[in-house]
SEPA-53342 format. One line per 3 residues: number of its first residue (from 1); their letters; for each residue x, y, z of N, C-alpha, C. Coordinates in steps of 0.1 Angstrom, whole numbers, plus 5000, padded with zeros to 4 digits. Layout:
SEPA-53342
NUM = a = X,Y,Z,X,Y,Z,X,Y,Z; ... .
END
This chain:
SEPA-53342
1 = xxx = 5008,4988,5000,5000,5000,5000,5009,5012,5000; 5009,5022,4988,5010,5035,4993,5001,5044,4996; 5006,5053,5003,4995,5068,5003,5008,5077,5007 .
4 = xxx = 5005,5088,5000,5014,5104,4997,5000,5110,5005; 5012,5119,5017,5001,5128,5025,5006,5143,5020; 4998,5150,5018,4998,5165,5017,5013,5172,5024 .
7 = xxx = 5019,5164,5034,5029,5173,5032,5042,5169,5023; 5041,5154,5021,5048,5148,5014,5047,5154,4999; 5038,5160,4992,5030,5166,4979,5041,5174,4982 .
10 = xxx = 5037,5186,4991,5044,5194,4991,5056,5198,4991; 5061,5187,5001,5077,5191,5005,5089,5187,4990; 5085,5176,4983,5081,5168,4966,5084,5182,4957 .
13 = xxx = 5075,5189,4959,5075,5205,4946,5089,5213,4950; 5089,5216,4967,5093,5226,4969,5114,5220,4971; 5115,5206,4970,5125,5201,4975,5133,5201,4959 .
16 = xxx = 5128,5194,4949,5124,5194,4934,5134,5204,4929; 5123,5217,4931,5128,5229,4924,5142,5236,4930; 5141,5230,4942,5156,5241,4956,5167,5233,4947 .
19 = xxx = 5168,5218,4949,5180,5208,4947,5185,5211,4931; 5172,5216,4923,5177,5214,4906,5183,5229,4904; 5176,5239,4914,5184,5251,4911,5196,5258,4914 .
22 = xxx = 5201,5250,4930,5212,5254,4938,5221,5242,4938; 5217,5232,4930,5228,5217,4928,5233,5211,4915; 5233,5222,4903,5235,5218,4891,5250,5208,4888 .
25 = xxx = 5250,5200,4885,5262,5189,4879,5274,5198,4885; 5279,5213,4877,5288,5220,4877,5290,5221,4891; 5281,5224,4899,5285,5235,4911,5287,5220,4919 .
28 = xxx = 5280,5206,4920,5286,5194,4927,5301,5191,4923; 5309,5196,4909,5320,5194,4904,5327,5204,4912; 5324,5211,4914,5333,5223,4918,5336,5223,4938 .
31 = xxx = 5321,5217,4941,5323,5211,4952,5335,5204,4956; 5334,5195,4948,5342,5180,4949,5355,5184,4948; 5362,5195,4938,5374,5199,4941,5380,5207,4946 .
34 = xxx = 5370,5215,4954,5375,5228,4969,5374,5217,4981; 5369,5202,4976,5370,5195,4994,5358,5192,4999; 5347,5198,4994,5334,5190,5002,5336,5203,5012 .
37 = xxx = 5340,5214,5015,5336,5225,5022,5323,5229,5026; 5322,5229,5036,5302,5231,5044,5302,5247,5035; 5289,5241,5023,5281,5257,5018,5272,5263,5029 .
40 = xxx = 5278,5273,5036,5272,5280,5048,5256,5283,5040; 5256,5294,5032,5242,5305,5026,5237,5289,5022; 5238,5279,5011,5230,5269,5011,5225,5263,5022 .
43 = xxx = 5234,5262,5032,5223,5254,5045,5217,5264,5054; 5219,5275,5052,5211,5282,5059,5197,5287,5051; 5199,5282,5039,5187,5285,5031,5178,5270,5039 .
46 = xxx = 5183,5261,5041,5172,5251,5039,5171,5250,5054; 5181,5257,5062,5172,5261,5074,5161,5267,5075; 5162,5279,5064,5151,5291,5064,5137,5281,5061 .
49 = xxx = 5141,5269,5052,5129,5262,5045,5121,5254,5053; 5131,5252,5070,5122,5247,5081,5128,5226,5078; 5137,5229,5068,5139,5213,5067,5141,5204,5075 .
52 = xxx = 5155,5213,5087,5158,5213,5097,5151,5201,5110; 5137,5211,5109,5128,5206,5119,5118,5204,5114; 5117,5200,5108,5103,5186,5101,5100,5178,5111 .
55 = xxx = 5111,5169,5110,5108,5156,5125,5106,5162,5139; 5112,5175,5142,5114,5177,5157,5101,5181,5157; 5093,5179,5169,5085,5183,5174,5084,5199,5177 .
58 = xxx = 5074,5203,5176,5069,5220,5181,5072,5224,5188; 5074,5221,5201,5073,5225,5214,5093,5226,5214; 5099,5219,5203,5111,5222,5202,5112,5232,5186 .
61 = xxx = 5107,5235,5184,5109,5245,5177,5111,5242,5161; 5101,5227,5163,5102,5221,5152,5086,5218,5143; 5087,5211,5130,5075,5211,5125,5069,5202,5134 .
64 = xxx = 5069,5185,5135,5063,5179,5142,5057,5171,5133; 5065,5167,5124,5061,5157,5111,5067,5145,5111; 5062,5132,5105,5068,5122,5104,5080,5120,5096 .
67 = xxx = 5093,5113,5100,5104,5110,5093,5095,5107,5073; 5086,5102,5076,5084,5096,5060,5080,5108,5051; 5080,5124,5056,5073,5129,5053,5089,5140,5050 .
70 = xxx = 5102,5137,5051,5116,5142,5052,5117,5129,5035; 5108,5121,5033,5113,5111,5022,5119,5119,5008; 5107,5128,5005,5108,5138,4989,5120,5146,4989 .
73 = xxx = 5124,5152,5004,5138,5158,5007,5149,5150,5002; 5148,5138,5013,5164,5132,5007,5161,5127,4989; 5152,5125,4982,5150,5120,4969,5157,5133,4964 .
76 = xxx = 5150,5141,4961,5156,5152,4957,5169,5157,4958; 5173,5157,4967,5188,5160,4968,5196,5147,4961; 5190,5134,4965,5199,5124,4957,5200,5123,4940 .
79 = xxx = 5187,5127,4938,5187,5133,4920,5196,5141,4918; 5207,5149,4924,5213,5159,4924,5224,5158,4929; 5225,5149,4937,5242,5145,4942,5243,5157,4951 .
82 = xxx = 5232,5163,4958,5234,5172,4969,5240,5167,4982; 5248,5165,4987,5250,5165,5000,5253,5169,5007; 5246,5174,5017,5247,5183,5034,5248,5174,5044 .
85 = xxx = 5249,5183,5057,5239,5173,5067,5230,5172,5072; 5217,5174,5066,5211,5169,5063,5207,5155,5069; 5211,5152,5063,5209,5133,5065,5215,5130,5084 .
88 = xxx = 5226,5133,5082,5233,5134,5095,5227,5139,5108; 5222,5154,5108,5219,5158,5116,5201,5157,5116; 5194,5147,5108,5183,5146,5108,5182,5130,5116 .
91 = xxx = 5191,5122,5113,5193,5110,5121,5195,5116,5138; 5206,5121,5136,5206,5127,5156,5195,5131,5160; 5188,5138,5153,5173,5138,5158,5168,5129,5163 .
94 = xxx = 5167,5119,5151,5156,5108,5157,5164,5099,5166; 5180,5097,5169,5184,5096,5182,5177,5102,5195; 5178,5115,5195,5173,5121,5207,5158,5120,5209 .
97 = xxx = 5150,5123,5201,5135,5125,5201,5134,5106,5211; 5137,5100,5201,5140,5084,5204,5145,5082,5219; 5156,5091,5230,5162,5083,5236,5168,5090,5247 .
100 = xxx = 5164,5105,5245,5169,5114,5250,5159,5121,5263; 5166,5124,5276,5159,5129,5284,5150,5143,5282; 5143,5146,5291,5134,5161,5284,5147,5171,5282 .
103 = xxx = 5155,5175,5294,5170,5182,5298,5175,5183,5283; 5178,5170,5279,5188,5170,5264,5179,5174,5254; 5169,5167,5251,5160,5172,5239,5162,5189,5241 .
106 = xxx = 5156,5195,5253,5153,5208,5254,5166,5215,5248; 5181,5212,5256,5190,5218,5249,5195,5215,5240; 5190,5205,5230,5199,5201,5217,5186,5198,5201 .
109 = xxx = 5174,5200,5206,5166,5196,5192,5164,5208,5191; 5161,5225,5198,5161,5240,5192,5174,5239,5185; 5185,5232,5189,5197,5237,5183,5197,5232,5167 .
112 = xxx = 5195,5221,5167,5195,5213,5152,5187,5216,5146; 5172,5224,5153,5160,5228,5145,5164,5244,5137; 5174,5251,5144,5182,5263,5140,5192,5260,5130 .
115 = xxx = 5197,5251,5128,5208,5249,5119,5225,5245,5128; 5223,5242,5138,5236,5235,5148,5236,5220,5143; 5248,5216,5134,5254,5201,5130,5253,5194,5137 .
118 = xxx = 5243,5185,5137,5245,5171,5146,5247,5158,5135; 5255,5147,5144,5257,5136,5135,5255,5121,5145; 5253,5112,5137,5253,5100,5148,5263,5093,5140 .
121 = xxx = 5271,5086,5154,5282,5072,5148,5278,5061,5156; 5274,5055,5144,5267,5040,5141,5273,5029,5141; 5287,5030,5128,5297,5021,5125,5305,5017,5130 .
124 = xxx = 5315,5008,5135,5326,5005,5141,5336,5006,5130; 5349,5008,5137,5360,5006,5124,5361,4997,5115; 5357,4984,5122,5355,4972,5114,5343,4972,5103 .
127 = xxx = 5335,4981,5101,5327,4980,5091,5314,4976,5099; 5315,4971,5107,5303,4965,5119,5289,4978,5123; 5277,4977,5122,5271,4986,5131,5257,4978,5138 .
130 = xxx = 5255,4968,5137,5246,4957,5146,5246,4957,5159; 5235,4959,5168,5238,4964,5179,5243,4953,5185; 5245,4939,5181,5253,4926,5189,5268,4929,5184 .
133 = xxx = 5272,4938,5175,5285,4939,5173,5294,4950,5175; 5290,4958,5184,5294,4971,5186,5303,4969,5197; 5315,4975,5193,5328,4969,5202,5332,4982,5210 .
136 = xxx = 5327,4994,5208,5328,5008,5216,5327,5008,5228; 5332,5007,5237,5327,5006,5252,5323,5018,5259; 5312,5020,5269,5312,5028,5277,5314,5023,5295 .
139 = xxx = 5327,5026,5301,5337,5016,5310,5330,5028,5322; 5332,5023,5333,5328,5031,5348,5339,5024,5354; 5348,5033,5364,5358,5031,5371,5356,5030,5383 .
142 = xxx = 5360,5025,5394,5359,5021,5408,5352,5032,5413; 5354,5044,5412,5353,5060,5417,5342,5064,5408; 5335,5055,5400,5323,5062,5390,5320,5069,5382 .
145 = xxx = 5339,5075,5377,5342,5083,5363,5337,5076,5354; 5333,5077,5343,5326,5068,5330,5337,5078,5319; 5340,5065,5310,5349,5073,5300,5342,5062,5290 .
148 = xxx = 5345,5071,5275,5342,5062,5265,5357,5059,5251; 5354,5045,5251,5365,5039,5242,5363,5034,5232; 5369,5037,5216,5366,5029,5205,5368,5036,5192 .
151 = xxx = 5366,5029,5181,5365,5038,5172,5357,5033,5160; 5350,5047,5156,5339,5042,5142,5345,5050,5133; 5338,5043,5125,5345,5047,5107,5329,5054,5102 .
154 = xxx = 5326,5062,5089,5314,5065,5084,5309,5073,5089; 5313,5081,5100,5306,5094,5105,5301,5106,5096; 5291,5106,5093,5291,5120,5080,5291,5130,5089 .
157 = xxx = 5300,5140,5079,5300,5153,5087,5304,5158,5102; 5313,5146,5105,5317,5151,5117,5326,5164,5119; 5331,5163,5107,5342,5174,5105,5336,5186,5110 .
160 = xxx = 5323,5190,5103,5317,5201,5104,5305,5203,5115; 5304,5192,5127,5294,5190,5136,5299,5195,5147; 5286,5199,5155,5289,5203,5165,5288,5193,5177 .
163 = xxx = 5277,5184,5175,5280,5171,5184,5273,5159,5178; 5280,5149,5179,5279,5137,5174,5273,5127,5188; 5263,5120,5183,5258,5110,5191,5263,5095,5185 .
166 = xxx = 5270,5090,5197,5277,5076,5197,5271,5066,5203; 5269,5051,5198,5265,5042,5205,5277,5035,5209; 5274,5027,5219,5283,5024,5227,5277,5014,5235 .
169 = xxx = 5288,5001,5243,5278,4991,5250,5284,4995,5258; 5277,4992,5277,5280,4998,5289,5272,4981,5297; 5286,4973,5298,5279,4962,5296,5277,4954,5286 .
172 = xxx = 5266,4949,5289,5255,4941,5277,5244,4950,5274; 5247,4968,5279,5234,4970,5274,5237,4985,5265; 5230,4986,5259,5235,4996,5245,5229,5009,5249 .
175 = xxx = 5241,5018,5247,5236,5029,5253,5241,5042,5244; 5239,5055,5240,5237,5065,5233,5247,5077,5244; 5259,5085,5237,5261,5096,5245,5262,5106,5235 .
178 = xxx = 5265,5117,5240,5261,5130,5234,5277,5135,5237; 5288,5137,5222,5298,5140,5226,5299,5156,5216; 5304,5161,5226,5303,5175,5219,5320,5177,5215 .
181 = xxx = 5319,5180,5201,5329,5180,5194,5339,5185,5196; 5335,5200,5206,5344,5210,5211,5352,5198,5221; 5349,5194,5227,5358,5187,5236,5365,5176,5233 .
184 = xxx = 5364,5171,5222,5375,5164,5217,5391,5170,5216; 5398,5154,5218,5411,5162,5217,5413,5161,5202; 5426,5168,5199,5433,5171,5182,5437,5159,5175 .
187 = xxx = 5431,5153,5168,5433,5144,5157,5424,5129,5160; 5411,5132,5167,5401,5124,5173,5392,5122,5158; 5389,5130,5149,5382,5132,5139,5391,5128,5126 .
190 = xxx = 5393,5121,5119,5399,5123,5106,5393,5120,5092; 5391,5126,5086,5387,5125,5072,5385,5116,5065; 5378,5107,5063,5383,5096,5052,5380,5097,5040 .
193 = xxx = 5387,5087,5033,5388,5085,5015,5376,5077,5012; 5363,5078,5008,5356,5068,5002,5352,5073,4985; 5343,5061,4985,5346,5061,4968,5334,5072,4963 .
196 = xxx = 5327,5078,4973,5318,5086,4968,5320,5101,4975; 5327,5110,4962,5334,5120,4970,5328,5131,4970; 5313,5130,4969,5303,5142,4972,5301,5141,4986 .
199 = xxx = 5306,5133,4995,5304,5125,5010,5315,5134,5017; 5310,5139,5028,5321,5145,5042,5321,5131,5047; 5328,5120,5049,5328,5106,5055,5341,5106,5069 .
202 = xxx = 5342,5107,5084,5348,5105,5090,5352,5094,5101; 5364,5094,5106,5366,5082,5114,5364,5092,5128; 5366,5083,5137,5360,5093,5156,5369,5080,5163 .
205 = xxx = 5379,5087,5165,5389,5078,5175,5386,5080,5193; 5377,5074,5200,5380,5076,5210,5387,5071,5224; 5396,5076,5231,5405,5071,5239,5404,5072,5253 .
208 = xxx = 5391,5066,5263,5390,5072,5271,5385,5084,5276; 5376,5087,5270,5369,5102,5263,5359,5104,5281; 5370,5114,5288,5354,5116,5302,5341,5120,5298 .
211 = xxx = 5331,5113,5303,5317,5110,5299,5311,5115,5314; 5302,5127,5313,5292,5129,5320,5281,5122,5321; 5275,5125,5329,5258,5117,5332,5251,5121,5327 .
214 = xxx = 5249,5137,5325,5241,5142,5313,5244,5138,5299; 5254,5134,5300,5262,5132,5281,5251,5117,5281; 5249,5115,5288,5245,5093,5282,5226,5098,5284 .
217 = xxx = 5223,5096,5271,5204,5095,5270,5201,5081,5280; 5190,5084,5279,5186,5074,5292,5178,5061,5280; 5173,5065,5270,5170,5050,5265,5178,5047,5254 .
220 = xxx = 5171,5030,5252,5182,5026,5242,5179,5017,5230; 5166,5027,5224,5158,5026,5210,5173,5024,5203; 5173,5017,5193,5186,5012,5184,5179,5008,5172 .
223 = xxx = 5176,4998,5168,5168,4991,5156,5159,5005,5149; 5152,5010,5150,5147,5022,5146,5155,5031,5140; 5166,5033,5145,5178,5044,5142,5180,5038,5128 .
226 = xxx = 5183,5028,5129,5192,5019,5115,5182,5019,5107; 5168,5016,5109,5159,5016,5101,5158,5025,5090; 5155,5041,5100,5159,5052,5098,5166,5055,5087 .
229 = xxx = 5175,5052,5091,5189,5054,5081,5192,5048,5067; 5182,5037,5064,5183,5031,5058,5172,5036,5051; 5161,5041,5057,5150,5048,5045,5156,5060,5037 .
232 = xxx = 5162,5066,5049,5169,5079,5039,5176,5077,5033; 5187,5063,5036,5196,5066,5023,5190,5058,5008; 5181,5050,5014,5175,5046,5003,5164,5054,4992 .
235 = xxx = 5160,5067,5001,5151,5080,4993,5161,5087,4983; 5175,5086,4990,5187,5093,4981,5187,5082,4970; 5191,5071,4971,5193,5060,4962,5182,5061,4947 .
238 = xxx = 5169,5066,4953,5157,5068,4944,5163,5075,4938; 5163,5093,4942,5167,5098,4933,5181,5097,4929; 5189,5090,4930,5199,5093,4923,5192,5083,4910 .
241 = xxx = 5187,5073,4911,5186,5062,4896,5172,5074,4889; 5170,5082,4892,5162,5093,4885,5172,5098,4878; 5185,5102,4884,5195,5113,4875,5200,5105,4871 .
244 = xxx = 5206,5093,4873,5215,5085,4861,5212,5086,4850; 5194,5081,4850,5184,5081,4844,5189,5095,4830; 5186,5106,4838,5185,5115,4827,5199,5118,4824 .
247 = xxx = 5209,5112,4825,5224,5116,4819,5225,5105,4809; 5217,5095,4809,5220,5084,4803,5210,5091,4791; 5199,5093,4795,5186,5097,4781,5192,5108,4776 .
250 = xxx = 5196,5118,4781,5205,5132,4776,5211,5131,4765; 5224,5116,4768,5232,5116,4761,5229,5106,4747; 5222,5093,4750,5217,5090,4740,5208,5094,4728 .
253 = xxx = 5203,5108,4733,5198,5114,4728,5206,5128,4718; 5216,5120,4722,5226,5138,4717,5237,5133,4706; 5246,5118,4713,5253,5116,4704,5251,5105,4692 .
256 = xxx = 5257,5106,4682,5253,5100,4667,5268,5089,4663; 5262,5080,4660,5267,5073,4651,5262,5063,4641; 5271,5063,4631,5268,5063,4613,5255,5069,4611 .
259 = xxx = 5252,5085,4619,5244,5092,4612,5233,5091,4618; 5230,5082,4630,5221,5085,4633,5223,5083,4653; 5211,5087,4660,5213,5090,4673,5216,5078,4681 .
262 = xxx = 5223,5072,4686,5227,5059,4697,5210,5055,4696; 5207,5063,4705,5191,5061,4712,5178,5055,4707; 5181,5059,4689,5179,5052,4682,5178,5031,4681 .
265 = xxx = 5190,5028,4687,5191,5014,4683,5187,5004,4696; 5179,4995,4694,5175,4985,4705,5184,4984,4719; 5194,4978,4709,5204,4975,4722,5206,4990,4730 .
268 = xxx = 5202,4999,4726,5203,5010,4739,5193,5009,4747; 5182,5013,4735,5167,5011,4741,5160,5000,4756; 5165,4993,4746,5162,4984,4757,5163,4980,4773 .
271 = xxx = 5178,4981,4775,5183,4982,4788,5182,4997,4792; 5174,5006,4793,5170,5020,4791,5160,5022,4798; 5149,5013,4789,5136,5005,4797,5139,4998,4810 .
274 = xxx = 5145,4993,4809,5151,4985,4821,5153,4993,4833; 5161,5003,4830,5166,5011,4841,5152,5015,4845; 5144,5025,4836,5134,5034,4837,5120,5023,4848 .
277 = xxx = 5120,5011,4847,5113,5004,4854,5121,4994,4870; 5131,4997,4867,5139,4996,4881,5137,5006,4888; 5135,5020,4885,5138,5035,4891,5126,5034,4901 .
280 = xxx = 5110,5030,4886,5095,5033,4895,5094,5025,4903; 5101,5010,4900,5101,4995,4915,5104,5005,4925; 5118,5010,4925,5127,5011,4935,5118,5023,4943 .
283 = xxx = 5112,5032,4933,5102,5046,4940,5092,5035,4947; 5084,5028,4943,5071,5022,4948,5077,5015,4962; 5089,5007,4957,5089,5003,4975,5092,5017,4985 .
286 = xxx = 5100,5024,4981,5105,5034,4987,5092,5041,4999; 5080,5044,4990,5069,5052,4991,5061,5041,4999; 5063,5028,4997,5054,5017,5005,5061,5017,5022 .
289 = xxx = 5076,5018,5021,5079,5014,5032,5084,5033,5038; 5076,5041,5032,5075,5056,5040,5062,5057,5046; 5052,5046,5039,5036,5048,5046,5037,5036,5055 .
292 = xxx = 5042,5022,5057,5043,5017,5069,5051,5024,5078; 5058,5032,5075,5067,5040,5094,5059,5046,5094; 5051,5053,5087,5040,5063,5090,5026,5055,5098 .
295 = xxx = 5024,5046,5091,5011,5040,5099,5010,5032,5109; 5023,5024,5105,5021,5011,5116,5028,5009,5126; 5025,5001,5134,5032,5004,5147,5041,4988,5149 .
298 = xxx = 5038,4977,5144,5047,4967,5143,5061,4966,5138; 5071,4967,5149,5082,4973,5141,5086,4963,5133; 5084,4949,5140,5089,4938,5123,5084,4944,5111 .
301 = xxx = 5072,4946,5111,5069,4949,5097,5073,4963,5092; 5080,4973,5096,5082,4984,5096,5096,4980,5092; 5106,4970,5099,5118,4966,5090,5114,4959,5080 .
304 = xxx = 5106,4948,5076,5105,4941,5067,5099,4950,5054; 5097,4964,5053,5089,4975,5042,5106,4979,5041; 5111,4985,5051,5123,4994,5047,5132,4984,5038 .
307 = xxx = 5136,4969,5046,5147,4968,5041,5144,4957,5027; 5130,4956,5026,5125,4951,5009,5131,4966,4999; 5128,4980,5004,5134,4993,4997,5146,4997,4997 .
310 = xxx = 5151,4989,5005,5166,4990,5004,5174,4982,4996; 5172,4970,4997,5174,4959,4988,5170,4962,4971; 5162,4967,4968,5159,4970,4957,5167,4983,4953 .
313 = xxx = 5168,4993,4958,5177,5004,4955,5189,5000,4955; 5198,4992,4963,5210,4989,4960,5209,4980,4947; 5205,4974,4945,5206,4964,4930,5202,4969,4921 .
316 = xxx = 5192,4982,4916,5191,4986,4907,5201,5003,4908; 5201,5007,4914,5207,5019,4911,5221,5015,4910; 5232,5004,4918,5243,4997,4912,5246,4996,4894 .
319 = xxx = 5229,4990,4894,5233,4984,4880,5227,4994,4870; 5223,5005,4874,5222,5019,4864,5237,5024,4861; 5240,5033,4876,5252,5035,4869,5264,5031,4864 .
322 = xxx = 5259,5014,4864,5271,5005,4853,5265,5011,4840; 5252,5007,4842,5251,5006,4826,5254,5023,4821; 5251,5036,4831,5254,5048,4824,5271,5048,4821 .
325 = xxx = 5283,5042,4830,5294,5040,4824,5295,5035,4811; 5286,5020,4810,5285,5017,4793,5286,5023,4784; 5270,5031,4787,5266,5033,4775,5276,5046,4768 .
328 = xxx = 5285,5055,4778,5293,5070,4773,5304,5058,4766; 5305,5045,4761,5316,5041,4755,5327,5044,4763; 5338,5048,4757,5351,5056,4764,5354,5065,4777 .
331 = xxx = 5342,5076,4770,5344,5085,4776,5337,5081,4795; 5332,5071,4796,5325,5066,4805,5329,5064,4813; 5345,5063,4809,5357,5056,4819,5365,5070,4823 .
334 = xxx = 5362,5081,4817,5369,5090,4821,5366,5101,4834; 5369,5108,4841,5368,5115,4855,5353,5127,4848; 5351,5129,4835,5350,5140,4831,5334,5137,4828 .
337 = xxx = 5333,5124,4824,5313,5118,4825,5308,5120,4844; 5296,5122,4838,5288,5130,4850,5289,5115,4854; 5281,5106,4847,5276,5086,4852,5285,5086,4864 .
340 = xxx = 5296,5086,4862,5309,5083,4872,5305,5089,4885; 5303,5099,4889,5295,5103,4900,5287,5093,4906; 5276,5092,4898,5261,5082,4906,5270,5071,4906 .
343 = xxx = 5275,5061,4899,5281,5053,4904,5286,5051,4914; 5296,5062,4917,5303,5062,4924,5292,5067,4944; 5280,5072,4940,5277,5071,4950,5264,5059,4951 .
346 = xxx = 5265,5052,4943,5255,5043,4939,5265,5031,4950; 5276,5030,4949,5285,5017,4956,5287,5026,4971; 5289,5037,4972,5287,5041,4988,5276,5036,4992 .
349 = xxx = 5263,5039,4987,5251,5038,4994,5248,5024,4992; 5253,5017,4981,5247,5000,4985,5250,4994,4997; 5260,4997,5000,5268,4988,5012,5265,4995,5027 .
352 = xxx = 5259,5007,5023,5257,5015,5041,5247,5006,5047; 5246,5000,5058,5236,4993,5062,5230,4981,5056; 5240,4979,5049,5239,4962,5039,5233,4961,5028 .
355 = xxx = 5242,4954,5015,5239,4955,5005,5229,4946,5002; 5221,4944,4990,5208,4936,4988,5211,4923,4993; 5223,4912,4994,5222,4903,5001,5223,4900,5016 .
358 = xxx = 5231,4911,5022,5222,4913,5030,5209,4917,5035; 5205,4921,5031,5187,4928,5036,5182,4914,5028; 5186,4904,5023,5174,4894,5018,5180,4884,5028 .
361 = xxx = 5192,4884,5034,5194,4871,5045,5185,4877,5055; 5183,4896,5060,5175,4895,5072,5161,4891,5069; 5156,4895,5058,5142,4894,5055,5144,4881,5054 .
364 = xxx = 5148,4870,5051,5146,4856,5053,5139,4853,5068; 5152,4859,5076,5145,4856,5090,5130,4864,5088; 5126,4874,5086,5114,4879,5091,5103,4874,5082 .
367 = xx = 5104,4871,5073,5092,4866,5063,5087,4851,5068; 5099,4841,5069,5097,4826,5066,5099,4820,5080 .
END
């Protein structure tokens, strides 16, 4: 079942028009080789747009709308290779909202609802982020100092955050702290190399890091988070097999051989179709498993909708921007075709939160 609610309509037009006119090909090129530098006037524009605080609740200074209703946002920006944080500091939200005492909500969801960077670290260094595999510790000493130890890899945006929310076991039991970036020591954060370089992607080295009592949320919602995370990067994944989509139709439509247009001949045609019916699957689950977080309250089935839309978005938007490398011949292989981009965030995003064989070994368990 889908259903598109009125603000979903909405947010769809107004997300649309912002991402196609402030994220053109060029200005993501030009991104990519100043460094991925935080566009201040851009994110303060999509502060002004209230993007911010969609999820946060009112009373924090937020809209007070469902995550599924933030879906047409991340789509849009993924048609565009837009990346902020966005994503990042919309996840810390639903950390806090999720797990956070009134105290912390009150001082930290005005802040993100204003435009203050928040990020959550999910991943372990090892590639790990399952909450039975999280090797981060949060340790209590004889004397009741609490320090936290470990390190994750895939932080977006920590570079540019102001506090990152870490999971961590304390025990056997999994627990959430609130590390404010300022107090890190010098070279706790470092940059990493991934293959999708529209991405701020960082490591968070921690060594004993003193942990307050206010720093640690009192609950320890987890499965949700990842859920989460997995819808949005899968709304990006939509739109990105939208833009492959039109660099691939652009071009077969532009260039000629023996006189007449590529686009012209089956063998293009065809797998073209392909893509263009992979794109509406990958939209239709996308939109199915935005109206079960919306409606339903059984969370098996609320994972079993996301990670059927995830699964589908990694295997078809993979196999778009192969085939957009194809089809540019040569030039396909060169730094200078746009395709190389979605590709290239096409294999970031399959693997975040498990690629289609994973998401069909968990759905094994939950279907059968």
């Amino acid at each position: 079942m889908i259903r598109f609610s009125e603000e979903q309509a909405m947010l769809l037009d107004t997300a649309r028009e912002f991402c196609q006119k402030r994220a053109p090909i060029d200005a993501v090129r030009q991104a990519i080789q100043a460094g991925q530098p935080l566009d201040a006037t851009l994110w303060q524009t999509m502060v002004d747009l209230g993007w911010l605080g969609v999820t946060i609740p009112e009373i924090y200074g937020g809209l007070g709308l469902d995550l599924a209703d933030t879906v047409p946002i991340f789509e849009a920006m993924g048609r565009q290779l837009l990346a902020t944080p966005l994503l990042a500091s919309t996840l810390a939200a639903q950390v806090l909202i999720a797990n956070g005492s009134d105290d912390q909500k009150n001082q930290w969801l005005p802040k993100i609802a204003a435009g203050q960077i928040a990020t959550v670290a999910l991943t372990e260094a090892n590639g790990a982020w399952d909450a039975d595999q999280i090797t981060t510790r949060l340790n209590q000493s004889a004397s009741g100092e609490m320090t936290l130890t470990g390190s994750k890899a895939f932080v977006l945006d920590a570079g540019v955050a102001d506090v990152i929310l870490v999971s961590a076991l304390q025990g056997e039991s999994l627990r959430w702290c609130l590390v404010d970036t300022g107090e890190l020591p010098d070279g706790a954060i470092q940059r990493e190399v991934v293959i999708d370089e529209t991405r701020r992607s960082y490591s968070l080295v921690l060594s004993d890091l003193s942990i307050r009592a206010d720093q640690i949320l009192p609950g320890t919602a987890f499965k949700k988070i990842e859920l989460a995370a997995m819808l949005l990067i899968t709304a990006e994944m939509s739109g990105g097999l939208e833009g492959v989509l039109a660099v691939i139709v652009g071009y077969l439509n532009t260039r000629k051989q023996f006189d007449r247009l590529i686009g012209s001949y089956q063998a293009m045609k065809h797998p073209t179709v392909d893509i263009l019916m992979g794109a509406e699957m990958t939209r239709s689950y996308l939109y199915h498993a935005a109206t079960v977080w919306r409606d339903e309250t059984d969370l098996a089935v609320v994972e079993s909708a996301v990670r059927m839309a995830k699964c589908c978005a990694s295997e078809q938007f993979s196999e778009a921007g192969d085939r957009g490398i194809q089809f540019h011949g040569g030039f396909g292989f060169t730094y200078e075709c746009d395709a190389q981009l979605y590709l290239r965030r096409a294999l970031w995003s399959q693997y975040q939160f498990g690629d289609e064989r994973h998401q069909r070994q968990k759905l094994s368990a939950l279907l059968f």
